[in-house]
C-alpha positions in Angstrom: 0.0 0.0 0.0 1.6 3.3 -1.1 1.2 5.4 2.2 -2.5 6.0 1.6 -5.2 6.8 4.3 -8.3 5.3 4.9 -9.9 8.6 4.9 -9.1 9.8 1.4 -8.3 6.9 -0.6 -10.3 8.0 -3.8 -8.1 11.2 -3.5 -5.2 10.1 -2.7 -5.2 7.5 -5.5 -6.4 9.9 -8.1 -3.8 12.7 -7.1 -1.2 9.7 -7.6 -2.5 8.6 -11.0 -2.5 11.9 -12.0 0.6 12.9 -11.2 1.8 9.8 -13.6 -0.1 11.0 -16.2 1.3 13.9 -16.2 4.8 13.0 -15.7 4.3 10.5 -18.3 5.1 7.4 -15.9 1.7 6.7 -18.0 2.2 7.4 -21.6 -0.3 7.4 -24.2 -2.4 4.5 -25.3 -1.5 2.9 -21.8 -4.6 0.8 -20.1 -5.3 1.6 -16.4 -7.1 -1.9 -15.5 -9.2 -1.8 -12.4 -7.9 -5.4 -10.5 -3.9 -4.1 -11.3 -4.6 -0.9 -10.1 -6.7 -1.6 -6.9 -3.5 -4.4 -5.8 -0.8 -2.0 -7.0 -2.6 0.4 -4.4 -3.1 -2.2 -1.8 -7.2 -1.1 -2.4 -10.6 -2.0 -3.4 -11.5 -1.3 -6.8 -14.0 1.5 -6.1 -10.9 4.3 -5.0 -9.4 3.1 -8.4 -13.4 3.7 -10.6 -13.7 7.1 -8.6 -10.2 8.2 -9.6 -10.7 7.5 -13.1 -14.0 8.9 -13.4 -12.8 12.5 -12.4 -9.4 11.8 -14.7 -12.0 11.2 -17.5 -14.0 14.0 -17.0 -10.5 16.4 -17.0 -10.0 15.1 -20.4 -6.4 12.9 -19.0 -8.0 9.7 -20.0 -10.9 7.4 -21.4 -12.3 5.6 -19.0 -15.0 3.0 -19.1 -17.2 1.7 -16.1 -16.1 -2.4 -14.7 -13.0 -2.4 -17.2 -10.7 0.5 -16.6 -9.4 3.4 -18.7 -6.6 4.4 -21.2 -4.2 7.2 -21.0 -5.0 9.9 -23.7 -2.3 11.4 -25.7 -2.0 15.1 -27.0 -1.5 15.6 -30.2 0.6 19.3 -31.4 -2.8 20.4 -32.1 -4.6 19.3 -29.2 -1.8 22.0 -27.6 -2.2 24.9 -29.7 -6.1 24.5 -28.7 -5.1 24.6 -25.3 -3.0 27.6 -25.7 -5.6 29.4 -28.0 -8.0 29.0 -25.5 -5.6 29.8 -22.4 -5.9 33.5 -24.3 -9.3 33.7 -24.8 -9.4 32.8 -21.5 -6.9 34.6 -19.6 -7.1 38.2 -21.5 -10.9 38.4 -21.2 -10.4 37.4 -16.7 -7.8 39.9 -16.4 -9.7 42.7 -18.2 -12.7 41.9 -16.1 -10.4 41.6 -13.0 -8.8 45.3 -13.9 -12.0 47.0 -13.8 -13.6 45.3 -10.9 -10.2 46.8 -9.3 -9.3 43.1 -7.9 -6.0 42.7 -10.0 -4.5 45.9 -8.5 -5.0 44.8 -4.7 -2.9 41.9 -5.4 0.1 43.9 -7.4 2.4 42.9 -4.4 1.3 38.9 -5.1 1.8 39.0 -8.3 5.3 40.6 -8.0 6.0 38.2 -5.1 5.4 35.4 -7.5 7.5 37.3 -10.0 10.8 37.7 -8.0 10.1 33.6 -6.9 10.5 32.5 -10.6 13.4 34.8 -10.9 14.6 33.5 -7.9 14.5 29.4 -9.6 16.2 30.1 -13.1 19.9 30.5 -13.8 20.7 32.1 -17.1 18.8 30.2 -19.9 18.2 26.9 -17.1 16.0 26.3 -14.4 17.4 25.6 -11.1 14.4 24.3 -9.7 11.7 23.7 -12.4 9.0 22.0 -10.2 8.7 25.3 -7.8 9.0 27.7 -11.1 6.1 26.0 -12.7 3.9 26.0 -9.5 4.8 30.0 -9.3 4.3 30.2 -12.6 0.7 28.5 -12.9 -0.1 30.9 -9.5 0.7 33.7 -11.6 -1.2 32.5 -14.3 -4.2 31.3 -12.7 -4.9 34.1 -10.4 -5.4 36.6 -13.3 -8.4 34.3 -13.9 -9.4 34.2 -9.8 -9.2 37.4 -10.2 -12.1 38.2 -12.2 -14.6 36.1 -10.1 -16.2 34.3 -12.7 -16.2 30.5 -11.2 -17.5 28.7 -14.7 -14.3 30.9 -15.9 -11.7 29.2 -13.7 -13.5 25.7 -13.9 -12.4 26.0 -17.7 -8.8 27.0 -17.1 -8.4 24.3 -14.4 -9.9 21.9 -16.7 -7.6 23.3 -19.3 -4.2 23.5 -16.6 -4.3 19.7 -16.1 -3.7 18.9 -19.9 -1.2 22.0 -20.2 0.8 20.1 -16.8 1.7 17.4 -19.2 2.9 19.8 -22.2 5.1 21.5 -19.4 7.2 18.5 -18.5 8.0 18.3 -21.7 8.5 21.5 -21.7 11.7 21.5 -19.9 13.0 18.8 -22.1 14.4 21.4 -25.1 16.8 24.1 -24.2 15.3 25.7 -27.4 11.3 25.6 -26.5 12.6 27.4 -22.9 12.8 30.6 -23.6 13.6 31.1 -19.9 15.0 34.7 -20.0 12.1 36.2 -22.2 9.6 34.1 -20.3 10.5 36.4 -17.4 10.9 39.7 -19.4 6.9 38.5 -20.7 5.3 37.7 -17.0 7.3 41.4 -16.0 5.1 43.0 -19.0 2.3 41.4 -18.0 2.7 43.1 -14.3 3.7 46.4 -15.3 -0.2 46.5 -17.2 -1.5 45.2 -14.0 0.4 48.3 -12.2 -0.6 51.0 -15.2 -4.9 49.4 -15.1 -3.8 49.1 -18.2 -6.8 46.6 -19.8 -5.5 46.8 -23.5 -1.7 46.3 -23.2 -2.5 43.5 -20.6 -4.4 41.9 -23.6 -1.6 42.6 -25.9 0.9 41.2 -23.3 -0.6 37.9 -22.1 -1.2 37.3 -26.1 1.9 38.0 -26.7 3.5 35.9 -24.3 1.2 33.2 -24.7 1.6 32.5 -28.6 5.6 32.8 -28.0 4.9 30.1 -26.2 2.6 27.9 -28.3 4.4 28.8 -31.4 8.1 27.4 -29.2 6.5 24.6 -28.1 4.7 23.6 -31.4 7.8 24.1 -33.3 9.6 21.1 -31.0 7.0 19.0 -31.4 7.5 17.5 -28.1 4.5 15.6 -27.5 2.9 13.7 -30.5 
C-alpha cells in the first residue's frame, strides 16, 4: 500500500495517478485496469473507478465503467487549442479583474510570484523547475481568480491539467525554454497590472502566450 489513508483513498489514488499522467510514468495508449490498479494500491477497486471517473472528466484519460481506462495522448494540435484557448481565456479574466479593481490589490502577489521565478532560473536553465512551474501556474491562474467568474476558472483548471503534461515536456528542449524572455513577458504582463492598463495587458498575455505555443509547437514534443 503506497502510504495511503483510509480517509481519502479516492483522493489520494487519483492525485497519484495523475501525477503519472502527467509526468508521463503513464504514456499514451496505456490501459489503467481496475484489479492491477486496486493491488498496485493495496485497495478496493472502487478508489481506483472514482479516480478515473474524475481523470476522465479532466480530459487525461478514457475511461469506461467495470473495465478501466486508457491514457489519452495530446497531439501538437490538441496543444495549440489549449493555448488558444488559455488566451481567450486569460485576456478576457484579467480585463474583467482590472476593472472590478481586484487585480491591482494583489500587485504585491503578483510581483512576489514574480521575483520567486526569478529566484528558480539560472541564465537560460532552471534551477528548480517543479517550484517555477507552481509560481508560474499561480501567476497565471490568479489573473483568472481574479475576475470572479467560477464557470471561468472551472475551464482553465480543466484546461491547466492537460497544459501540466505539455510542461514537463516543456523543460526537455533548451530551445522551447525561452527562460529569459519568459521572465521579461510575466514582467510586462505586471507592469499592465500596475498602469490598469486593460488593452496592453491583452496585448501582453497574447503575446507571451503565442511565444509560447508557437516554441512549443515548433519542438514538437508531444505527438
Amino acid at each position: 500500500m503506497l502510504g495511503l489513508t483510509k480517509t481519502s483513498l479516492s483522493e489520494d489514488v487519483y492525485a497519484i495517478i495523475k501525477k503519472r499522467i502527467q509526468t508521463r510514468q503513464l504514456k499514451p495508449g496505456d490501459r489503467i485496469i481496475l484489479r492491477e490498479f486496486a493491488t498496485d494500491f493495496g485497495v478496493s477497486i472502487t478508489p481506483i473507478q472514482q479516480a478515473l471517473g474524475r481523470l476522465d472528466a479532466e480530459g487525461l484519460i478514457k475511461f469506461t465503467p467495470r473495465k478501466g481506462g486508457m491514457v489519452v495522448g495530446l497531439t501538437g494540435k490538441n496543444i495549440i487549442d489549449i493555448l488558444d484557448t488559455r488566451i481567450l481565456i486569460e485576456t478576457h479574466a484579467a480585463v474583467e479583474a482590472i476593472k472590478l479593481g481586484s487585480l491591482q490589490k494583489c500587485e504585491k502577489r503578483f510581483n512576489e510570484l514574480i521575483t520567486t521565478m526569478e529566484s528558480l532560473i539560472k541564465g537560460d536553465d532552471y534551477i528548480e523547475y517543479d517550484k517555477f512551474v507552481q509560481a508560474d501556474t499561480e501567476f497565471h491562474r490568479s489573473l483568472v481568480v481574479e475576475a470572479g467568474n467560477e464557470k471561468l476558472l472551472e475551464l482553465y483548471d480543466y484546461l491547466d491539467s492537460q497544459m501540466k503534461i505539455v510542461r514537463y515536456f516543456y523543460t526537455k528542449s533548451k530551445k522551447a525554454r525561452r527562460v529569459q524572455n519568459t521572465m521579461q513577458e510575466h514582467r510586462n504582463i505586471f507592469v499592465t497590472i500596475v498602469n490598469s492598463d486593460t488593452e496592453q495587458i491583452k496585448v501582453a498575455i497574447t503575446e507571451h502566450l503565442t511565444k509560447t505555443k508557437n516554441a512549443v509547437s515548433e519542438e514538437a514534443l508531444i505527438v
